[in-house]
MMTF fields as JSON, N, C-alpha, C and O atoms, coordinates in Angstrom:
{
  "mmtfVersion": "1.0.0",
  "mmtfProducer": "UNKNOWN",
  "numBonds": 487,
  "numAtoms": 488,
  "numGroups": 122,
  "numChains": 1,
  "numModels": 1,
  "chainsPerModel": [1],
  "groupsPerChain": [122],
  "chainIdList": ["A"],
  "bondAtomList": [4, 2, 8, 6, 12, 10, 16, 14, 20, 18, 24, 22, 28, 26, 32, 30, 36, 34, 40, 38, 44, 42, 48, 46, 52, 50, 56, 54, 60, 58, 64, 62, 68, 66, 72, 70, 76, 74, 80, 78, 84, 82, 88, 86, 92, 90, 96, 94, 100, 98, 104, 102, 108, 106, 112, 110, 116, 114, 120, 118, 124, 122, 128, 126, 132, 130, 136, 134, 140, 138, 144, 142, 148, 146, 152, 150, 156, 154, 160, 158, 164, 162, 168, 166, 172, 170, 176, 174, 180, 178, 184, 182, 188, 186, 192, 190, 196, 194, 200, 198, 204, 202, 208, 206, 212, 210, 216, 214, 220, 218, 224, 222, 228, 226, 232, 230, 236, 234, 240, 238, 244, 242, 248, 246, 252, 250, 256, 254, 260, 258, 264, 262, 268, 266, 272, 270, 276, 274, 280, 278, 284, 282, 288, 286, 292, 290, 296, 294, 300, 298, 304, 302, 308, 306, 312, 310, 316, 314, 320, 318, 324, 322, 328, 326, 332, 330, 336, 334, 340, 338, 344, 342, 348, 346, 352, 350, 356, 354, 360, 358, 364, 362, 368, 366, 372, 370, 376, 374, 380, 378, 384, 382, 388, 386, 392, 390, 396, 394, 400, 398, 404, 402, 408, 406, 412, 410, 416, 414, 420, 418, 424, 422, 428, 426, 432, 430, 436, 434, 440, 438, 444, 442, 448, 446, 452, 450, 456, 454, 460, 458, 464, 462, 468, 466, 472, 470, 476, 474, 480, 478, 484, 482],
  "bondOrderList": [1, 1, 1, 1, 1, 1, 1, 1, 1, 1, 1, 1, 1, 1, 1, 1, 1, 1, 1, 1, 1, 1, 1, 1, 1, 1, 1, 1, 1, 1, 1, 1, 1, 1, 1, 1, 1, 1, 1, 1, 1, 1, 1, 1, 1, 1, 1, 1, 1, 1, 1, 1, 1, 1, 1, 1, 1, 1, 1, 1, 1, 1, 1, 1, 1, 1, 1, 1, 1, 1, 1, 1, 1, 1, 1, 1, 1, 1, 1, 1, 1, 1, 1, 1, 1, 1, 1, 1, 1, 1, 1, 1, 1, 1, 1, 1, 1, 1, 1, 1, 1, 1, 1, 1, 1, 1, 1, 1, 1, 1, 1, 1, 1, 1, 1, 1, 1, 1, 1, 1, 1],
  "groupList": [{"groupName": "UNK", "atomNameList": ["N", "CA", "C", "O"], "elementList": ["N", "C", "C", "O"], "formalChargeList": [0, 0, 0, 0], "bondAtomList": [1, 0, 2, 1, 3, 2], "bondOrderList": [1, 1, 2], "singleLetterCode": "X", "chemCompType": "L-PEPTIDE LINKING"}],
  "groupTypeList": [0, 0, 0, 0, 0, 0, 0, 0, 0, 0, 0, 0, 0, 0, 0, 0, 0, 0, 0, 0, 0, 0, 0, 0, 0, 0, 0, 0, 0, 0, 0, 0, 0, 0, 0, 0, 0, 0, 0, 0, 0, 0, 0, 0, 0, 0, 0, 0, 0, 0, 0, 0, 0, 0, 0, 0, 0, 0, 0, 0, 0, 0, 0, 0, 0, 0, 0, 0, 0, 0, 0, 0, 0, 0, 0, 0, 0, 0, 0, 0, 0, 0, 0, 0, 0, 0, 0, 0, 0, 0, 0, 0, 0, 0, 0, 0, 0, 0, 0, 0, 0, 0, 0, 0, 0, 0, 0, 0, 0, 0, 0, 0, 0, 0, 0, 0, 0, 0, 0, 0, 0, 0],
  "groupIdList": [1, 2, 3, 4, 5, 6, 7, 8, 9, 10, 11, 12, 13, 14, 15, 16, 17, 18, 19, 20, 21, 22, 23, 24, 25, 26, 27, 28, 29, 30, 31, 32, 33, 34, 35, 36, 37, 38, 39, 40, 41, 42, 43, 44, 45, 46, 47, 48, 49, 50, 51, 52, 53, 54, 55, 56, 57, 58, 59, 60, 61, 62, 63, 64, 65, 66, 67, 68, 69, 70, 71, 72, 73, 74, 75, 76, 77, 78, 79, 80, 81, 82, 83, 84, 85, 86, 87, 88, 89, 90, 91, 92, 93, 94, 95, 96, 97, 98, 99, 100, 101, 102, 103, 104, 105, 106, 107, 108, 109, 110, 111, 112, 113, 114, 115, 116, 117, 118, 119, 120, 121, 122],
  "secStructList": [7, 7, 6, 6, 6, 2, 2, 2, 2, 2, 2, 2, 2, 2, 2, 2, 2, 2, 2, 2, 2, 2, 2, 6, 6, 7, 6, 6, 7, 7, 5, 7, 7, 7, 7, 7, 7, 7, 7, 7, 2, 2, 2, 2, 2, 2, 2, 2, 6, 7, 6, 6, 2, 2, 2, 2, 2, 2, 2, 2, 2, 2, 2, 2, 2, 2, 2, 2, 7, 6, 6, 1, 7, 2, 2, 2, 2, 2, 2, 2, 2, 2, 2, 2, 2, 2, 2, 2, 2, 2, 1, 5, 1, 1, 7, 7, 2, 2, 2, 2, 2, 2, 2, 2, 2, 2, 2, 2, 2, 2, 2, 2, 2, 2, 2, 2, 2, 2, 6, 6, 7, 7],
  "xCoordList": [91.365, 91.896, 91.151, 90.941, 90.767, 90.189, 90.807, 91.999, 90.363, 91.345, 91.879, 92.863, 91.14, 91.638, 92.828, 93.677, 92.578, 94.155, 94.998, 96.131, 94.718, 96.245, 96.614, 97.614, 95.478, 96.4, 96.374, 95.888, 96.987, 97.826, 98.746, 99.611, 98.682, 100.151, 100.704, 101.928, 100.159, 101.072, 102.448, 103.599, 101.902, 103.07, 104.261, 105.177, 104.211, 105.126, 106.057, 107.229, 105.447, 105.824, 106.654, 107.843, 106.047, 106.927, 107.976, 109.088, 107.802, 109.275, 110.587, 111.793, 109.93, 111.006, 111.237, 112.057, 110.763, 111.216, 112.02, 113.112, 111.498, 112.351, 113.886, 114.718, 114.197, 114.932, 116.175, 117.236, 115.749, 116.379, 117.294, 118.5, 116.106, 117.076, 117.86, 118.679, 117.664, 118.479, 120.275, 121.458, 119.538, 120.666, 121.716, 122.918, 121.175, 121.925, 122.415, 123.028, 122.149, 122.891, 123.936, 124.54, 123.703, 125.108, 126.334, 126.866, 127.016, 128.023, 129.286, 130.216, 129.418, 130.197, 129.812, 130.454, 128.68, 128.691, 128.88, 128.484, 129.559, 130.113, 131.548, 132.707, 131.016, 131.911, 131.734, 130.642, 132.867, 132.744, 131.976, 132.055, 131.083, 130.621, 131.911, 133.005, 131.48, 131.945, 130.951, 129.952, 131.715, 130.859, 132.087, 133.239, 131.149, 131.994, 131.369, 130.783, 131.492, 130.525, 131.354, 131.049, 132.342, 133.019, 132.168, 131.855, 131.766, 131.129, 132.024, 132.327, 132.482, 133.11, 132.593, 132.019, 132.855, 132.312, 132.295, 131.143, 133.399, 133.813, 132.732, 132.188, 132.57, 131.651, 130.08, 129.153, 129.932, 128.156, 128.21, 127.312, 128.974, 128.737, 128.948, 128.417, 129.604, 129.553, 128.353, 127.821, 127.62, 125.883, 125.038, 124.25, 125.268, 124.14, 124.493, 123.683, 125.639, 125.562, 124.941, 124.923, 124.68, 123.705, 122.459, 121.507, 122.313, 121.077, 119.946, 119.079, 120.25, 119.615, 119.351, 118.124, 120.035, 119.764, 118.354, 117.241, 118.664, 118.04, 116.065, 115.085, 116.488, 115.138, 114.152, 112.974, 115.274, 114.688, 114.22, 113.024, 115.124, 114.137, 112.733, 111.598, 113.178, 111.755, 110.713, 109.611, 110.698, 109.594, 109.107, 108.157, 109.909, 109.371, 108.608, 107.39, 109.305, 108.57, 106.983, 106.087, 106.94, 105.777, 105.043, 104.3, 105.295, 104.585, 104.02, 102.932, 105.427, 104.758, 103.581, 102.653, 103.279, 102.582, 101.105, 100.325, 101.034, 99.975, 99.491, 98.339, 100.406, 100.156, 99.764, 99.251, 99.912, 99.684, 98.633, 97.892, 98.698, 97.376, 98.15, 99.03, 97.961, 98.928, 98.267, 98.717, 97.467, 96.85, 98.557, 99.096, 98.802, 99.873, 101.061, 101.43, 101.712, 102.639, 104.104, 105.064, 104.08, 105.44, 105.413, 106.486, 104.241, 104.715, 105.414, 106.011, 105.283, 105.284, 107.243, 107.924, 107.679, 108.788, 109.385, 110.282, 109.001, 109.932, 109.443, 110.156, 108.805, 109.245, 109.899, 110.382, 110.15, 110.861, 112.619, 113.514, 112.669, 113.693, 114.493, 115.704, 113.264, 113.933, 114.182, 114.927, 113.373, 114.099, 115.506, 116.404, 115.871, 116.992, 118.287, 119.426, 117.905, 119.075, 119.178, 120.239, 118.2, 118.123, 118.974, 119.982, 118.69, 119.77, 120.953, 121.571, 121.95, 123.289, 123.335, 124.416, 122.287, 122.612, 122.874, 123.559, 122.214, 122.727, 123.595, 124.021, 124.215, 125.425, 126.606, 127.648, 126.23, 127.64, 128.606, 128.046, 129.634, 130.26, 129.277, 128.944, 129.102, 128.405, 126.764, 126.146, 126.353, 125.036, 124.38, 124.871, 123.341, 123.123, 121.936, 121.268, 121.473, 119.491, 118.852, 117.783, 119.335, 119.172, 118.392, 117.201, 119.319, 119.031, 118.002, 117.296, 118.194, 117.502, 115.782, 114.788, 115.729, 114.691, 114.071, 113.111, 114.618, 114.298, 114.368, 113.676, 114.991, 114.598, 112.848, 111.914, 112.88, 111.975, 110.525, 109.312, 111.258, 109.634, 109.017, 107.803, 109.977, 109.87, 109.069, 108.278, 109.456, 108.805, 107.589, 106.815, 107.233, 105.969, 104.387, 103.186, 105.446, 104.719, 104.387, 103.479, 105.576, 105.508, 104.415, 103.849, 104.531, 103.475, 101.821, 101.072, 101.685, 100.436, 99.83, 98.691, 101.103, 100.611, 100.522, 100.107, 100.901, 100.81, 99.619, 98.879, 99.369, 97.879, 96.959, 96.686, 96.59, 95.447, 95.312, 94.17, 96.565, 96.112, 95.479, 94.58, 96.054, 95.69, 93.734, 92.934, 93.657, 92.24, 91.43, 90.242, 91.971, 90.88, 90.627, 89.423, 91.407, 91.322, 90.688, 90.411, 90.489, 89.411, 88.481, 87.743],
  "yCoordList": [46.397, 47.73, 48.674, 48.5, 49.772, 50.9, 51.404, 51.551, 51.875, 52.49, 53.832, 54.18, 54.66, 55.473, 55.56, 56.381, 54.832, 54.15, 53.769, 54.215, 52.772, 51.971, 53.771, 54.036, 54.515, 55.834, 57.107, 58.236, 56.521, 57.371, 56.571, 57.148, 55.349, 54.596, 54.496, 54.604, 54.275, 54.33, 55.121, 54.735, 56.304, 57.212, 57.649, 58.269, 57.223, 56.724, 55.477, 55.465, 54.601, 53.301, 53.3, 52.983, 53.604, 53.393, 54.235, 53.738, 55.628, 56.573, 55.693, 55.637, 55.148, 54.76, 53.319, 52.825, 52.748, 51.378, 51.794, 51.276, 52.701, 53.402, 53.819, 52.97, 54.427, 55.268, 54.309, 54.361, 53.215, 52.238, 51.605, 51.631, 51.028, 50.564, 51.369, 50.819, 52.949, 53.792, 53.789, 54.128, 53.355, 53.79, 52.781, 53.029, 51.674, 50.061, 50.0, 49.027, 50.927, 50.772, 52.494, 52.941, 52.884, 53.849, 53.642, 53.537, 53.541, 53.171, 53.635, 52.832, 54.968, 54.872, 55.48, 56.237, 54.945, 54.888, 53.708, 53.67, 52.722, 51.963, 51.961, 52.137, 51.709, 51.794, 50.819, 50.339, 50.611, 49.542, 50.279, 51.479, 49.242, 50.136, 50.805, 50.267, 52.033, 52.717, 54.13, 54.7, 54.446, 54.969, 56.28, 56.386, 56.88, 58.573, 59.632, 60.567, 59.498, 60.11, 61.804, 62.495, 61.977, 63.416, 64.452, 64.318, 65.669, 66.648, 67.832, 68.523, 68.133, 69.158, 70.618, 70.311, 71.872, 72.106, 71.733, 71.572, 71.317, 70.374, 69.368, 68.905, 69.163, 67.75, 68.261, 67.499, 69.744, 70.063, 70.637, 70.408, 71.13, 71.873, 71.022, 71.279, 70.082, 68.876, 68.611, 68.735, 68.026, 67.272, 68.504, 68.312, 69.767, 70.564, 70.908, 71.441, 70.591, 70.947, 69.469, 69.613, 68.768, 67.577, 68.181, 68.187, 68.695, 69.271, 68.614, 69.288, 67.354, 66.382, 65.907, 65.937, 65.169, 63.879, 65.009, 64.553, 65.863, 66.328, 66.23, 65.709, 67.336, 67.565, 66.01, 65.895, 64.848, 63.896, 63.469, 63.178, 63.306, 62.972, 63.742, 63.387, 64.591, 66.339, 65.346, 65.893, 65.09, 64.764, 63.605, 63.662, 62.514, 60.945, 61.579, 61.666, 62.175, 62.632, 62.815, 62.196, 63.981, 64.686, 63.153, 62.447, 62.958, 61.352, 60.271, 59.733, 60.251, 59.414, 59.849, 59.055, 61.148, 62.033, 61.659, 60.729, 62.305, 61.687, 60.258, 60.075, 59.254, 57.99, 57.33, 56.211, 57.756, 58.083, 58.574, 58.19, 59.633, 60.69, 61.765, 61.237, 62.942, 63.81, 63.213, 63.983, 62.208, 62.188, 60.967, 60.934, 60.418, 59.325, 59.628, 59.05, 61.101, 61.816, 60.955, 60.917, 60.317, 59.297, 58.428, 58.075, 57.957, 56.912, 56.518, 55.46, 58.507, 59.039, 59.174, 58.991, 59.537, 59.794, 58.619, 58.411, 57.969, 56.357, 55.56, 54.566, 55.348, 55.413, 55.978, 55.203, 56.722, 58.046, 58.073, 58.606, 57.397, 56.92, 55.974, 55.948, 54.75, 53.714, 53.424, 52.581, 54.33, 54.293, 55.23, 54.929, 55.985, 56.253, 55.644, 55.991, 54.509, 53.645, 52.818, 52.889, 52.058, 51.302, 51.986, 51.509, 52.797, 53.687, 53.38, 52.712, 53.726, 53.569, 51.893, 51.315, 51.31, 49.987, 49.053, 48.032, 49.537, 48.92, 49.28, 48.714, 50.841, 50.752, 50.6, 51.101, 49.593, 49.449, 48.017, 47.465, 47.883, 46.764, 44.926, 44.068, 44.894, 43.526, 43.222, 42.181, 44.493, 44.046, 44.668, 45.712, 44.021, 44.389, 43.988, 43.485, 43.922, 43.994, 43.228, 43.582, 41.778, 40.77, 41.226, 41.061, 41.787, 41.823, 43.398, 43.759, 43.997, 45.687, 44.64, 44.979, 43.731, 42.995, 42.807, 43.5, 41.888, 41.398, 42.592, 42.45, 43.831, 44.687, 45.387, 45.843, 45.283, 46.32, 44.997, 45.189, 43.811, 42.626, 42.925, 43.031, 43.05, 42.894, 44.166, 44.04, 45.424, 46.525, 46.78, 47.409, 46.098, 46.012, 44.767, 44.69, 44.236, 43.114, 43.607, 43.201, 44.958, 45.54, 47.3, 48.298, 47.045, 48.414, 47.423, 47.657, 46.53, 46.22, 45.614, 45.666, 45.073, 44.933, 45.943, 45.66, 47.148, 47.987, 48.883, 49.416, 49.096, 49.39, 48.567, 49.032, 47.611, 46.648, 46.616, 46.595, 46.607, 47.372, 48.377, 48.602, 49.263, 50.645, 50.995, 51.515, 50.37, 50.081, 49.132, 49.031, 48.453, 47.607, 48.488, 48.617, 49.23, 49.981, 51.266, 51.803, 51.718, 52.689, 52.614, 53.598],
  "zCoordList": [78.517, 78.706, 77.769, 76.568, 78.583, 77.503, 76.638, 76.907, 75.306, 74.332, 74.361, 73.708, 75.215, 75.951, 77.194, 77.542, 77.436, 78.099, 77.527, 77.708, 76.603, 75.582, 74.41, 73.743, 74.597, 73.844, 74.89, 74.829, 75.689, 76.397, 77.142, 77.801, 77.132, 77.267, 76.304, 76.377, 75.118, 73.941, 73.739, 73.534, 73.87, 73.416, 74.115, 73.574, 75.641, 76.366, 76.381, 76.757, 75.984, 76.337, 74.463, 74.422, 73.309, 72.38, 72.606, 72.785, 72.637, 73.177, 74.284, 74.041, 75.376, 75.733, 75.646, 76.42, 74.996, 74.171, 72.937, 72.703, 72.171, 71.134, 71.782, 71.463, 72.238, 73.165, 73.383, 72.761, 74.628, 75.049, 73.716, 73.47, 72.989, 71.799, 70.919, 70.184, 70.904, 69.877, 71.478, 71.519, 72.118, 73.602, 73.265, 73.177, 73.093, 72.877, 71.356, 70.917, 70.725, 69.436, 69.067, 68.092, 70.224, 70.226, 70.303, 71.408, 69.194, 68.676, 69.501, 69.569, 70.194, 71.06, 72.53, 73.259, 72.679, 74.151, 75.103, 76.268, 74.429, 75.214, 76.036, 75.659, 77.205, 78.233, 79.584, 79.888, 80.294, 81.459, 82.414, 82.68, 82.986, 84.311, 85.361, 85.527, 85.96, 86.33, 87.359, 86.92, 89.004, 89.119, 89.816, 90.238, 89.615, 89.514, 90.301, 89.754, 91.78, 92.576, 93.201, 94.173, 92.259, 92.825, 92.06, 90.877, 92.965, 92.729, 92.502, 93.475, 91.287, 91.205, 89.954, 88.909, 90.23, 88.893, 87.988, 87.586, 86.988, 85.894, 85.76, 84.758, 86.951, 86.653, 86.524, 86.25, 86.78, 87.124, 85.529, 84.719, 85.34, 83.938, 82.908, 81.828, 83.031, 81.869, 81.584, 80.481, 83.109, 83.068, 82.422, 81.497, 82.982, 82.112, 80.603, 79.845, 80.284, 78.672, 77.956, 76.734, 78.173, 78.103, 77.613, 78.393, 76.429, 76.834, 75.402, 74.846, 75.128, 74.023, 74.914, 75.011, 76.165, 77.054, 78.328, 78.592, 78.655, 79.191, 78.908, 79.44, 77.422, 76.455, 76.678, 77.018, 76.301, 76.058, 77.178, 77.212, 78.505, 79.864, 80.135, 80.453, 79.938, 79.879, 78.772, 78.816, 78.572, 77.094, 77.965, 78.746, 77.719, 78.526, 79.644, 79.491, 81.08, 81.532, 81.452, 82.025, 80.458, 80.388, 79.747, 80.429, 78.833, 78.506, 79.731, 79.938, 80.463, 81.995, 82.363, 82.204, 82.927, 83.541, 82.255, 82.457, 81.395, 80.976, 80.57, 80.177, 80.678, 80.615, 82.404, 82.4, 83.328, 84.755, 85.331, 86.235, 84.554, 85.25, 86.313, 86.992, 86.49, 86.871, 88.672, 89.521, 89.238, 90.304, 90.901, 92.007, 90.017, 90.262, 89.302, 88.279, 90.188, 89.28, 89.686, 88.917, 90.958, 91.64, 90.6, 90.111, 90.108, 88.93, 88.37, 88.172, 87.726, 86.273, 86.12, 85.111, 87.477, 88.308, 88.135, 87.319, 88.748, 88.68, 87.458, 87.599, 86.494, 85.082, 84.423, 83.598, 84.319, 83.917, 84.23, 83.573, 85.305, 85.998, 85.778, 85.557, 85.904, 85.282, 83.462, 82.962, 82.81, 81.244, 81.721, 80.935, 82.465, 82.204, 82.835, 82.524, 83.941, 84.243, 82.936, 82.315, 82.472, 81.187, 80.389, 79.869, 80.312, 78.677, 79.128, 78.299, 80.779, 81.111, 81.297, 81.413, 81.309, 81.742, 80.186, 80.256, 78.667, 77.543, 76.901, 75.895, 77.654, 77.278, 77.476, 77.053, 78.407, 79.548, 78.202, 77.254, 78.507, 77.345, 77.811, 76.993, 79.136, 79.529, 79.574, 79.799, 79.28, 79.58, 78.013, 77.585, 77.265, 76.301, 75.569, 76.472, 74.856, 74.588, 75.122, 75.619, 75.209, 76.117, 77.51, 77.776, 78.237, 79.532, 79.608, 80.55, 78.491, 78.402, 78.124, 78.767, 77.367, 76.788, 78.261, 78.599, 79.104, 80.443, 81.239, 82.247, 81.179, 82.658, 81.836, 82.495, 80.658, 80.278, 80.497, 80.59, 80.514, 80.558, 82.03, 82.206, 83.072, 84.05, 84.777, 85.712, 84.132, 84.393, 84.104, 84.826, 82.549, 82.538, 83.453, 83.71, 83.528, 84.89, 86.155, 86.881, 86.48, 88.016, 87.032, 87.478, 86.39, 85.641, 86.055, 87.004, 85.184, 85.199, 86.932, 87.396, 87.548, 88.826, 89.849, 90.973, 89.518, 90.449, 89.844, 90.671, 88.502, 87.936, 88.924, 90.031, 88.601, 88.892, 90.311, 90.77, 91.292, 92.724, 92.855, 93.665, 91.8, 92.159, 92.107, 92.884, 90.752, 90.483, 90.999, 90.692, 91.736, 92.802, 93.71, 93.93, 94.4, 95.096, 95.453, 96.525, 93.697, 93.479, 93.033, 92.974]
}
């Protein structure tokens, strides 16, 4: 791998490895899974005063995108994505670094195999 590549994956990939684990050691965001699909104002103005959790998706983001290349911005999207089920998924009361350890091994296996298509290809 070029070193120009491992530093611009870098700074993505520690942010949301960082992240995940500051997620799994939030002291009270544990809670049972639960899913809460009513759309009400109450419920829209809650999500936008979120605005740490927000900043922080906004950032990873922009990190995806240059760890990607803005040419493979869907990537950048569904990384981006999946660190943020990870964050609700270590802090649920049953699932916990263990399995955050194994979704994050597994992502990087479907990262490097969907790289190495991509670059055979070009």
């Amino acid at each position: 791998m070029k070193v120009l590549t491992v530093l611009r994956v870098l700074p993505f990939a520690a942010l949301a490895l960082a992240s995940i684990w500051a997620a799994n050691r939030a002291p009270e965001g544990r809670r049972s899974p639960q899913m809460d699909f009513t759309v009400t104002f109450e419920a829209l103005a809650n999500a936008l005063t979120k605005a740490p959790h927000i900043a922080s998706m906004a950032m990873l983001f922009v990190l995806a995108v240059l760890a990607t290349g803005y040419a493979r911005i869907w990537l950048a999207v569904v990384l981006t994505f999946l660190v943020g089920v990870f964050w609700e998924l270590v802090q649920t009361t049953v699932i916990g670094i263990a399995v955050a350890w194994i979704i994050v091994s597994v992502s990087v296996f479907l990262w490097r195999s969907a790289r190495s298509r991509l670059l055979r290809k070009s």
